[in-house]
Every structure is written in structure tokens, then in C-alpha cells.
N, C-alpha and C positions, 0 to 999 in steps of 0.2 A: 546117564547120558552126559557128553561133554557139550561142548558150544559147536564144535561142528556136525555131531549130530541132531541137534534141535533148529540149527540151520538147515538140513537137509530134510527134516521133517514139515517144516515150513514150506520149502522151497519144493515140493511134492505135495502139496497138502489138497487132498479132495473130498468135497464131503461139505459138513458142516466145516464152517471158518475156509470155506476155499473161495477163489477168486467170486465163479459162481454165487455163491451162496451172496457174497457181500453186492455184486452187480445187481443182485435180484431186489435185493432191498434198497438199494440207491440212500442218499443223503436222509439224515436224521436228526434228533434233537439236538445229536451231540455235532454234528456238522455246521448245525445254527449256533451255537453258544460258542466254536471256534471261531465262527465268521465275525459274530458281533465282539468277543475280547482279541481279537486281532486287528479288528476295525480301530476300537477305543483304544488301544492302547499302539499301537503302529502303524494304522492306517493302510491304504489299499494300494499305495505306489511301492509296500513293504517288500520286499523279496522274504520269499518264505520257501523253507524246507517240510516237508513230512516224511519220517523217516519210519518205513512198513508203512507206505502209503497203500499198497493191494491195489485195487481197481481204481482209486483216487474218488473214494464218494466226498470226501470231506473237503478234498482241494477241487471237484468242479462246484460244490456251494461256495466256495472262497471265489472260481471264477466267474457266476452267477452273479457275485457282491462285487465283480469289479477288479478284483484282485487279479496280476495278468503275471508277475513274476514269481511262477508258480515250479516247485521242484517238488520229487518226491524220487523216495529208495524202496525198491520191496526186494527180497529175497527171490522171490516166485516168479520166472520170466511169463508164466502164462497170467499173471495177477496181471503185466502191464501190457499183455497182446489182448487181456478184456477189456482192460480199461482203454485201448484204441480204439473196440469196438462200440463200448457203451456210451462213451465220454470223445467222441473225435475230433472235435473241437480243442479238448483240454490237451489231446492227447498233442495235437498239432503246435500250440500256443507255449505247452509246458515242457518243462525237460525234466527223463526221466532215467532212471538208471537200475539195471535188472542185475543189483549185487546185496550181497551181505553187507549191514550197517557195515559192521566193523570193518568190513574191506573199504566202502566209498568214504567212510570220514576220514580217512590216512591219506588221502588225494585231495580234500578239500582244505584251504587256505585259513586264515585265520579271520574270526568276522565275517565269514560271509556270507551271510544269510541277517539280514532283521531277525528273523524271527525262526524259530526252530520248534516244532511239534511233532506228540505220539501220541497214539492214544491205544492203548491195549498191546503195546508194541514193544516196549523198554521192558515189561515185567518178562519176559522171555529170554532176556540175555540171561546166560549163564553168570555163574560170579566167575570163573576163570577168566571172564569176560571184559568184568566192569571197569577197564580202562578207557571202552566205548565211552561213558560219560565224561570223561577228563577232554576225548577230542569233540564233543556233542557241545559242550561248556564253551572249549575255543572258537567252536566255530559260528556261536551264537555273537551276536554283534550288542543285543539290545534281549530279547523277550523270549522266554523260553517257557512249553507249556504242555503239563503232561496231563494225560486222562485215562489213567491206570489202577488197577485192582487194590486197596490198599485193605479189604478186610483180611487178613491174617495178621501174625506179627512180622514184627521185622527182623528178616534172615528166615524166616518160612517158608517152606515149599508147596506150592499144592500141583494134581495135575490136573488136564485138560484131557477128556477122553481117558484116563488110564495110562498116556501117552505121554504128552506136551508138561515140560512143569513150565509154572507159576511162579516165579518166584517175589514175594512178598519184600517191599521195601520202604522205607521214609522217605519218601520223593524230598521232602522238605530238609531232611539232613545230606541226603546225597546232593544236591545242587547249592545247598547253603555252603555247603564244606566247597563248593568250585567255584565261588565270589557272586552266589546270586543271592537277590532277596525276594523274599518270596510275599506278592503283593496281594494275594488274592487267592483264597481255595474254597470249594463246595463241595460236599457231598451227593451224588447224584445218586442212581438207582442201584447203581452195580460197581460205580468207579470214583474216584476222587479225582476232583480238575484242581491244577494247581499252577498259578500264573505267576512267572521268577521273571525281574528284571535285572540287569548286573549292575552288579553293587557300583 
């Protein structure tokens, strides 16, 4: 598979991991632990990004906490006609855009955004890809924070389904090498949280 067909497998996705499936479950552990290290460390007047936001369960607990300059990207235009339906509030309050990362970060400015998050969402790019992080980097202004699959090694693939790869990285090398440092990381159930400020 290349990067525009892992984008198109997304961007179709139904089933398990599809807009569905993530509406049904709504906001979770990991929705809580974005709110309170975005709180601490940016606070709730931050503008913030979620890049493969889907249905935005993560950004309506961030709006729940108060947080009101809320953006997000998904691939999936039916992820963000769910999330109007589930979240209609957030949907109304936040802005949202139904593109490929890689297409929306080439349009966006430098800095802007406070704070920029993924969570299950970066291990997907392809590496023909990974100049998405060089403009993910610029366009973070201050806090950047990923919660992504880090058991493999680094440069490993796994798939999702048989289908979807995985691709295994150093979160903490790839954003150290784009001027961040990295303040804070935990191991959770299934994924590594990792919290970069720029250098």
C-alpha cells in the first residue's frame, strides 16, 4: 500500500474503527488525560488542533473542560457528518475540515495552533509520507502530544485487520529531531502518551 491508499482505506472505513463504532463509545480514559495535560500545561483559552479527530470524542471532553478553540481533521467526511450528529454543540462551536492531514497542514500557517494532538492517528502515515511531521512541528506554536502504538520496533510495520498498517515509530526521536522536547511520557494499556514542548 502507498499513502494514498491507506488514506482511502480510512476515508471508507466501516466496521470496527469506523466513525460509528467510535460515537458509540463516546469520550474515554484517554480523552480525560488529554484534557487534564492540556489543561496543565496550556490551559483552556489554548487553541488546539486534533489531527484524525473522527467523531471528536476527545475534543467534546476538551469542550466539556471548557476548552472552546477547538479544531480537528479526519479523513472520513462521514466521521465529521457523525460527529454533528453526536456532538452538535461541538460541532457548531468548533471548526472542522473533512481532508487528509497531509493535504490540511500545507494550508495551515506557521504556529498556529497552542497545542497540536493525535492519538492512534500519526502511526498510520505512511513513511513516503513523513514530511507531515516537519509541517505538524511548524505548526505547533507551544505543546505537542501524541498517544500512539509504540510496541514494535522502530521502522516496523504491523497491520490492522490484515488491511491497515501500523507503522511503528520513536515518537520521542521524530519530534526531538523538529526542535521539541519532550516533557513527559507514560505508558498506558495499548499506547505511549508523549508530551513535547518546543525547545
Amino acid at each position: 500500500m502507498d499513502s494514498h491508499d491507506i488514506r482511502d482505506e480510512w476515508a471508507e472505513r466501516s466496521g470496527e474503527y469506523s466513525p460509528t463504532y467510535y460515537a458509540h463509545y463516546g469520550p474515554d480514559e484517554t480523552s480525560e488525560l488529554l484534557r487534564s495535560r492540556l489543561e496543565e500545561y496550556v490551559g483552556s483559552d489554548a487553541s488546539v488542533l486534533e489531527v484524525g479527530c473522527n467523531v471528536g470524542r476527545h475534543l467534546a471532553k476538551l469542550a466539556d473542560g471548557g476548552f472552546s478553540d477547538l479544531t480537528g481533521v479526519d479523513v472520513n467526511a462521514d466521521a465529521l457528518d457523525t460527529l454533528a450528529e453526536t456532538y452538535p454543540e461541538l460541532a457548531a462551536t468548533g471548526t472542522f475540515h473533512a481532508a487528509a492531514i497531509e493535504e490540511y497542514v500545507e494550508t495551515v500557517e506557521d504556529g498556529s495552533f497552542d497545542a497540536v494532538f493525535s492519538v492512534e492517528t500519526l502511526q498510520h502515515i505512511h513513511p513516503d509520507a513523513e514530511w507531515v511531521f516537519d509541517d505538524l512541528a511548524r505548526i505547533t506554536d507551544d505543546l505537542l502530544l501524541t498517544v500512539e502504538n509504540e510496541s514494535g520496533e522502530d521502522g516496523e510495520v504491523n497491520y490492522v485487520d490484515e488491511d491497515i498498517p501500523l507503522y511503528y515509530r520513536d515518537w520521542n526521536r521524530v519530534f526531538t529531531e523538529r526542535g521539541f522536547v519532550e516533557v513527559e511520557s507514560s505508558v498506558q494499556k495499548r499506547d505511549t502518551v508523549r508530551v513535547f514542548r518546543r525547545e
